[in-house]
C-alpha positions in Angstrom: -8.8 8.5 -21.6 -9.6 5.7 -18.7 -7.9 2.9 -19.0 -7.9 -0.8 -17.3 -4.6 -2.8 -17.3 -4.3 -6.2 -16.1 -1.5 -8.2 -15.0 -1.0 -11.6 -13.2 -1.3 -10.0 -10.0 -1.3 -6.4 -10.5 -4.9 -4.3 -11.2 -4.0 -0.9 -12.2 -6.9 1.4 -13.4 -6.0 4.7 -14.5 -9.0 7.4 -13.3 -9.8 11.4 -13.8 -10.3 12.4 -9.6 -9.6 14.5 -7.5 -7.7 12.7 -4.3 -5.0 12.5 -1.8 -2.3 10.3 -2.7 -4.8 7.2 -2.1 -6.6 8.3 -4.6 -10.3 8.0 -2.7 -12.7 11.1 -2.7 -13.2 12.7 1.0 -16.3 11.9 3.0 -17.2 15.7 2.3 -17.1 15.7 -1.5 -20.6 15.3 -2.7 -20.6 13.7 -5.6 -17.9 12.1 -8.4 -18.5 15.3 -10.6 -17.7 17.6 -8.0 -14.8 15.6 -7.2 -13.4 15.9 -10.4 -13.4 19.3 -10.7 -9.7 21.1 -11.0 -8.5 17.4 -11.0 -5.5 15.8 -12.5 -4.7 12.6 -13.8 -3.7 10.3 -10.8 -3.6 6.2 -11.3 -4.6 4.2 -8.8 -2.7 0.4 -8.4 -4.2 -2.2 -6.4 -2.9 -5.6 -5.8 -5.8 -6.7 -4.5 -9.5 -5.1 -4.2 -11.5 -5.2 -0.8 -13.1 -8.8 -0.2 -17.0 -8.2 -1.5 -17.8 -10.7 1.5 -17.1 -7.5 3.6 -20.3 -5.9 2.3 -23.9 -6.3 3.7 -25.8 -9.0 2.1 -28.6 -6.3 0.2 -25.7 -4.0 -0.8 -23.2 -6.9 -2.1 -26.8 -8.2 -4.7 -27.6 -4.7 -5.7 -23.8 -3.8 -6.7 -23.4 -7.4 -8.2 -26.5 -6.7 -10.5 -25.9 -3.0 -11.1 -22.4 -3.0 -11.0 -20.9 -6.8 -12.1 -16.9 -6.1 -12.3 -16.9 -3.6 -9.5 -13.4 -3.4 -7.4 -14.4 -2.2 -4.0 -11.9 -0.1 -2.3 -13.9 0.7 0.5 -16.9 -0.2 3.1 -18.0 1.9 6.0 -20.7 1.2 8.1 -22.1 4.2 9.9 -23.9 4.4 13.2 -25.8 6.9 15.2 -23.6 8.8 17.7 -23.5 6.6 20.8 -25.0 4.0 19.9 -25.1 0.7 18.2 -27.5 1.1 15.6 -26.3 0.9 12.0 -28.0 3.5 10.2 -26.2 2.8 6.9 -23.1 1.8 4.6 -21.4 3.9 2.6 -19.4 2.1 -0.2 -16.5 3.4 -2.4 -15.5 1.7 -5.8 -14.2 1.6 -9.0 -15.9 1.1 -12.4 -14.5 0.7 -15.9 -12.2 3.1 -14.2 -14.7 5.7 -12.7 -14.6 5.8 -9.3 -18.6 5.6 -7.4 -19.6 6.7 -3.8 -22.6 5.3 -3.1 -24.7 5.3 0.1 -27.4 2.9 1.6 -29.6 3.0 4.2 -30.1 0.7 7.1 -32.6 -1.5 4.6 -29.7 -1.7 2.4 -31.6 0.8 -0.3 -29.7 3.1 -2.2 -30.3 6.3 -0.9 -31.0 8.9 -4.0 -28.2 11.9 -3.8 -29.9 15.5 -4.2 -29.9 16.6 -8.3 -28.8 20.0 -9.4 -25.3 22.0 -8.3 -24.3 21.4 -5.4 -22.0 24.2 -4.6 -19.3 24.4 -2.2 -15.4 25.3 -2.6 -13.6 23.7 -5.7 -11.3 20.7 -4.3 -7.8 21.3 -5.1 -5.7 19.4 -7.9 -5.3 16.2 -7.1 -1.3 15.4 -7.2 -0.2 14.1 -10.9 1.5 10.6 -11.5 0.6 7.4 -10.0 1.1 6.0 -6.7 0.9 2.2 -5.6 1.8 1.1 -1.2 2.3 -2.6 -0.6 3.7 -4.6 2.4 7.0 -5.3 2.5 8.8 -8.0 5.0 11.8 -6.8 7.0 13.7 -9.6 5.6 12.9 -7.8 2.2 13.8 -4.4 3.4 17.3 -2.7 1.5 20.7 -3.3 3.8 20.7 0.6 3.6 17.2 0.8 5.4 17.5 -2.3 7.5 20.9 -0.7 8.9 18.8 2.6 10.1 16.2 0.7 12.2 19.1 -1.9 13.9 21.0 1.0 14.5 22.0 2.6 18.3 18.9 4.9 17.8 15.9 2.6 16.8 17.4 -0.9 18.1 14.9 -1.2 21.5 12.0 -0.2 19.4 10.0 -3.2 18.4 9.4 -3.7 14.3 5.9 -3.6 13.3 5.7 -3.3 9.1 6.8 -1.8 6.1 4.8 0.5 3.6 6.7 0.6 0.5 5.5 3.6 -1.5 6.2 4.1 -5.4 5.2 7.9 -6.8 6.0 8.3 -10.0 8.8 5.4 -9.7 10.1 6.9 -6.3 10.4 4.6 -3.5 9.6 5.4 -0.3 9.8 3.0 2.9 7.4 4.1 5.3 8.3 2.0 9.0 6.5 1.3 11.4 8.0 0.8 15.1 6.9 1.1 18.4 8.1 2.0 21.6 6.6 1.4 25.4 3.1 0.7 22.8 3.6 3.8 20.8 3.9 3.8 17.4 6.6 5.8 15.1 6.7 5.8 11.4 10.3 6.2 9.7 10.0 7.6 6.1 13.0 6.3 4.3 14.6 6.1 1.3 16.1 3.1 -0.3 19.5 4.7 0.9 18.3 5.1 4.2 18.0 8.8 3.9 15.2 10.4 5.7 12.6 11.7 3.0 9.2 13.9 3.8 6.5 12.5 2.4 4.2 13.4 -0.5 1.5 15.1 1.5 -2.1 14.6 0.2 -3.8 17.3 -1.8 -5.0 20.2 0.1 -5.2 23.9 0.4 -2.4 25.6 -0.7 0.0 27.5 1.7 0.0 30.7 1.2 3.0 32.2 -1.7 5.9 33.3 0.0 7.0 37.2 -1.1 7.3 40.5 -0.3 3.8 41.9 1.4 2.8 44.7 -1.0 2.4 47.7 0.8 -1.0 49.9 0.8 -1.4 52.1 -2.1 0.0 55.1 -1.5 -2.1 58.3 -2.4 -4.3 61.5 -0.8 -7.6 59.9 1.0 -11.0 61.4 0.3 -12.8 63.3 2.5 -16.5 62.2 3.1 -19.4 63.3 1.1 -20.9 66.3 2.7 -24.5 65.8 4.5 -25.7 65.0 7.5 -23.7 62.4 9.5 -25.3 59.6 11.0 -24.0 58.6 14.7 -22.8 55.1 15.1 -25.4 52.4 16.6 -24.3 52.1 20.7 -22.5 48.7 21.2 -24.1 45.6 22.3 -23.5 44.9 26.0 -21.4 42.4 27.0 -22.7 38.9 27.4 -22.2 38.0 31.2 -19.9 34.6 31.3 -20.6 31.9 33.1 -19.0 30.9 37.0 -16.2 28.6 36.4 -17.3 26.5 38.8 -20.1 25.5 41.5 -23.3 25.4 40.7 -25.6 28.1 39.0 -29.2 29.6 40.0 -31.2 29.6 36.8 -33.7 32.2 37.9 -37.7 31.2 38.8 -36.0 26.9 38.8 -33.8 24.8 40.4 -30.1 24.5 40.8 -28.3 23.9 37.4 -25.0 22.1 37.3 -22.8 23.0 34.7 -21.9 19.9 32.5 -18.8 18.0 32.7 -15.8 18.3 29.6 -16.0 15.5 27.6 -14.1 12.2 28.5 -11.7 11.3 25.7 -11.6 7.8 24.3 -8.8 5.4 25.5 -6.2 4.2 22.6 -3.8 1.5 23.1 -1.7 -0.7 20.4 -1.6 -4.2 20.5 1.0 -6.0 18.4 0.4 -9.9 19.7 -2.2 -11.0 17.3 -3.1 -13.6 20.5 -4.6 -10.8 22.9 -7.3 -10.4 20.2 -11.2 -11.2 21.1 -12.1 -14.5 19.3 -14.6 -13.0 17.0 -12.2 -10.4 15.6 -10.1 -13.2 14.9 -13.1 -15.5 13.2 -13.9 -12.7 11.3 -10.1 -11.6 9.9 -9.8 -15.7 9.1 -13.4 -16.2 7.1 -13.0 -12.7 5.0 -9.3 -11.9 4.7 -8.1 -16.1 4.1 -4.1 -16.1 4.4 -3.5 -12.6 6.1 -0.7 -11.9 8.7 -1.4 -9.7 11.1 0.3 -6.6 11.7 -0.9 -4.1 14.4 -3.9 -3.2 16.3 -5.0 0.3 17.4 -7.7 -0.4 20.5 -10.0 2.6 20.9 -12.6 2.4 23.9 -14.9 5.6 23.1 -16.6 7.5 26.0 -19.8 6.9 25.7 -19.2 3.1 24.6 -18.9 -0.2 26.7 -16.9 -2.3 24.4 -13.8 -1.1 22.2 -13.2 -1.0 18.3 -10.4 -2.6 16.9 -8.4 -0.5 14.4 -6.4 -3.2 12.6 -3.7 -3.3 10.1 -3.5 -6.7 8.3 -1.7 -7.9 4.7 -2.9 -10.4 2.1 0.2 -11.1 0.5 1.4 -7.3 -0.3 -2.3 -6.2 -0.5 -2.5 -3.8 2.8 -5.8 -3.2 4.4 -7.4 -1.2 7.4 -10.4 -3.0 9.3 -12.3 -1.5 12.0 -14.4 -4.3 14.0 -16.3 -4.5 17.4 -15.3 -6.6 20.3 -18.0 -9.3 18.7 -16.3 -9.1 15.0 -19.1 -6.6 13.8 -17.6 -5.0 10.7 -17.7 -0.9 10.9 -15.2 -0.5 8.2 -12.7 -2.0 5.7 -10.6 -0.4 2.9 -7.9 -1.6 0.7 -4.7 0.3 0.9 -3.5 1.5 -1.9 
């Protein structure tokens, strides 16, 4: 049975998927049906859906006119590798409780998914009970956790924000800190107690046992006839120099290509250091947030960096991925 409740401030839409603990269908499920499949009842709580305003104008019309009611958990904007073109948006949402994947092209048209099965592996069961985050202040936090971060130990790191996770009525404080501009996450209980966190659904680890040992028995001898000898092996493959350069024969010199440069992360926590547009944009679509961190990631092949950023409206949490120029790549509401 679906269900929608609504409180002053609370949505809470109870859903049939298959998720992690956020409750969101990975970017290789196919389709809401698959997703489903082997699932168990998992709620999802929101405080607060995604702005709309953070869609594209042609995707925002065709979900307000299809869709009217929709709660959007989730916009990403994809690009083609290395570059800058958008060749689409993907959009994730919720329903009268059914959760929708969507996808639109670079005309913002809905682009038509394949009919028929669609195969693949079954997605494991999706953990049961409900699970709601929201951001908590440190002046908020219990004496019992706020004694664990001041302590000897954690006392030079500098505080970011706190996730405070509910499953199944189980706290969780989940802090965030930082040292020399790296970041650590504290999983706490409300005692201060050091808890491991639910992970998300996944494959199973293997049982743990006894091996059973082979079968124990007389082997059979081979069917009488004419044997047939075993196909020579295949010669080895010659490797390739480890360095220089390489004749290819009848051409020119080839140079072997160069490992692939890694992108450059760095964390900003002074809301200040941000370009002005990220800023414009996090004030015209996210009114009344505070800012919380900022994960900087210059790819390889890219001349400006993407801002990862980590902002609250009121307890709402939300991630935001934006350009240098406050072009939007991706938004999702935490939850």
């Amino acid at each position: 049975m679906k269900k929608i409740i609504l409180t002053a401030s609370v949505l809470s839409i109870v859903l049939m998927a298959s998720c992690s603990k956020n409750g969101t269908i990975g970017p290789d499920q196919l389709s809401v049906a698959n997703a489903r499949v082997g699932s168990s009842a998992q709620a999802i709580t929101l405080i607060s859906p995604l702005p709309a305003s953070t869609l594209p104008s042609g995707v925002k019309r065709y979900l307000d006119q299809k869709y009217a009611g929709y709660s959007l958990l989730k916009v990403d904007r994809k690009r083609q590798p290395g570059t800058t073109t958008f060749e689409g948006t993907k959009v994730k949402f919720l329903q009268n409780g059914t959760l929708v994947d969507l996808d639109f092209d670079a005309n913002n048209a809905l682009v038509a998914k394949p009919t028929g099965p669609q195969g693949g592996p079954t997605p494991p069961p999706a953990p049961a009970g409900d699970h709601a985050v929201s951001y908590v202040t440190r002046s908020e936090l219990p004496t019992a956790v706020a004694s664990v971060i001041s302590s000897s130990t954690y006392g030079s790191y500098t505080y970011g924000w706190t996730e405070l996770h509910v499953h199944d009525g189980v706290a969780q404080y989940d802090v965030k800190l930082f040292s020399n501009n790296q970041p650590t996450t504290l999983h706490l209980s409300a005692s201060g107690a050091t808890v491991t966190p639910t992970p998300p659904a996944g494959p199973g680890a293997p049982v743990s046992g006894t091996a059973t040992a082979p079968v124990s028995g007389t082997a059979t001898a081979p069917v009488s006839g004419t044997a047939t000898a075993p196909a020579p092996p295949a010669p080895p493959v010659p490797k390739a120099p480890v360095s220089g350069t390489a004749t290819a024969p009848g051409s020119g010199t080839a140079t072997p290509p160069a490992p692939p440069a890694s992108a450059n992360r760095s964390f900003i926590l002074d809301s200040s250091k941000l370009p002005s547009a990220v800023g414009s944009y996090l004030q015209s679509n996210f009114s009344g947030y505070t800012f919380l961190a900022v994960e900087l990631n210059t790819p390889p092949t890219g001349t400006t960096g993407e801002y990862m950023l980590d902002v609250a409206v009121g307890k709402q949490l939300y991630k935001v991925r934006l350009t240098s120029t406050g072009e939007l790549l991706m938004a999702e509401a935490r939850n």
